[in-house]
C-alpha positions, 0 to 999 in steps of 0.5 A, a space after each residue: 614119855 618123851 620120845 623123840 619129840 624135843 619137848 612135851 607138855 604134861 599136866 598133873 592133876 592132884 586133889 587136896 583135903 585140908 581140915 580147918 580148926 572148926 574141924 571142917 573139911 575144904 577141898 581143892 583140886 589143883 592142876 600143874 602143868 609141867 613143860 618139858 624139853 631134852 637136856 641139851 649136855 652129854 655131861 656126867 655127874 661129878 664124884 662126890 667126897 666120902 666126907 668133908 674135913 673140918 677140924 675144930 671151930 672157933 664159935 661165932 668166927 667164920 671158917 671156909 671149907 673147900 670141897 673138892 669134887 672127883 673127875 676120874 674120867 679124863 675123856 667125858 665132860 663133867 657139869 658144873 656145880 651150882 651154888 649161890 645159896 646164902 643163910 635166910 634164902 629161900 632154899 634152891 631145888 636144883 643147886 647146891 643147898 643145906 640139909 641139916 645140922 646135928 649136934 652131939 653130947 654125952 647125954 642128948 643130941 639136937 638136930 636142926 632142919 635146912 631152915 633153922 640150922 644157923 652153922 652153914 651160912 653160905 655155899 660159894 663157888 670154889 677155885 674151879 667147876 668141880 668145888 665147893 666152898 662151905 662158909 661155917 660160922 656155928 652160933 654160940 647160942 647153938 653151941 651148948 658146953 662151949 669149950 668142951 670137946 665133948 662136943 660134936 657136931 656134923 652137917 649136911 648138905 645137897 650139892 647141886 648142878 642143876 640135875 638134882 643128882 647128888 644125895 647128901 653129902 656130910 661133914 666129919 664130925 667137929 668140936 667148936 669151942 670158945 677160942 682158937 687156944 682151945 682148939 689148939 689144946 683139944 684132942 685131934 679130931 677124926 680126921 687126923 688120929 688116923 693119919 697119926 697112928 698110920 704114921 706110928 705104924 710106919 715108924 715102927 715097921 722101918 725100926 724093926 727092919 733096921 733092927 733085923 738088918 742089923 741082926 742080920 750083918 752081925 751073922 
């Protein structure tokens, strides 16, 4: 639409029908006038994670989770993540903002909305341009079966740069129990088991191939 020209002014009309509790009907017609102009950066996007780790939570205590985002092209220029968004603002549409939260048990499972999650409290700016950080802090009165790892919970976020280019982006899944004793004696989240049993693996390859060394010098 735009052409070579540097910026265009668009309007758009749209026609509103609303029922009132009388059942009455009022309709509006709205204009919105929309001016544009060409993105002055030749940035690309950054590569978001496949997921957050988190690891276990503490309720009511706060937790700050980095989150690292790709650059795997040296020669191209990268924009910058937007954040600044913290609890009971007014959510952002370009930069950096919550989504959701869930929480699972064995027998129900809760989801709260952008606006009535209370676990992501703030979205800060991390140690560099391409980071995050999520300041966690999930609400013992959110948090059913406190103590138990039969908890799970995840959330969700839309990182930001301004573009509105990125989809969701989610934690792994992650107990929250009453105490840090608690998380120290719970069974190792997601994130973990995997590198343990890579690391089992491993052992057990290097064992047999000192035993078939050994085998093989005895002949």
């Amino acid at each position: 639409m735009m052409g070579d020209r540097e910026a265009v002014t668009q309007t758009f009309t749209r026609l509103v029908t609303c029922t009132t509790t009388g059942n009455a009907q009022e309709t509006q017609l709205f204009n919105f006038t929309v001016r544009m102009g060409k993105s002055t950066t030749n940035a690309v996007a950054l590569k978001p994670p496949a997921s957050i780790p988190v690891g276990c939570l503490v309720a009511d205590e706060e937790t700050r989770v980095l989150v690292n985002f790709g650059t795997p092209n040296a020669s191209v220029e990268y924009r910058s993540l937007s954040t600044g968004w913290k609890y009971n603002d007014e959510l952002p549409l370009v930069a950096s903002r919550p989504l959701s939260a869930w929480r699972g048990q064995p027998s129900t499972t809760n989801t709260w909305d952008a606006g009535s999650q209370q676990v992501l409290r703030s979205i800060e700016a991390g140690p560099n341009s391409s980071s995050l950080v999520l300041v966690l802090k999930p609400s013992s009165s959110q948090t059913a079966l406190r103590g138990s790892s039969s908890v799970s919970w995840k959330v969700c976020m839309i990182p930001g740069d301004d573009y509105n280019y990125y989809p969701e982006l989610c934690t792994e899944t992650f107990p929250v129990m009453g105490s840090q004793a608690e998380c120290d004696a719970a069974p190792p989240t997601s994130g973990a088991a995997p590198l343990r049993k890579h690391i089992a693996q491993l052992l057990a390859m290097m064992a047999f191939v000192l035993c078939l060394d050994a085998m093989l010098q005895d002949k």
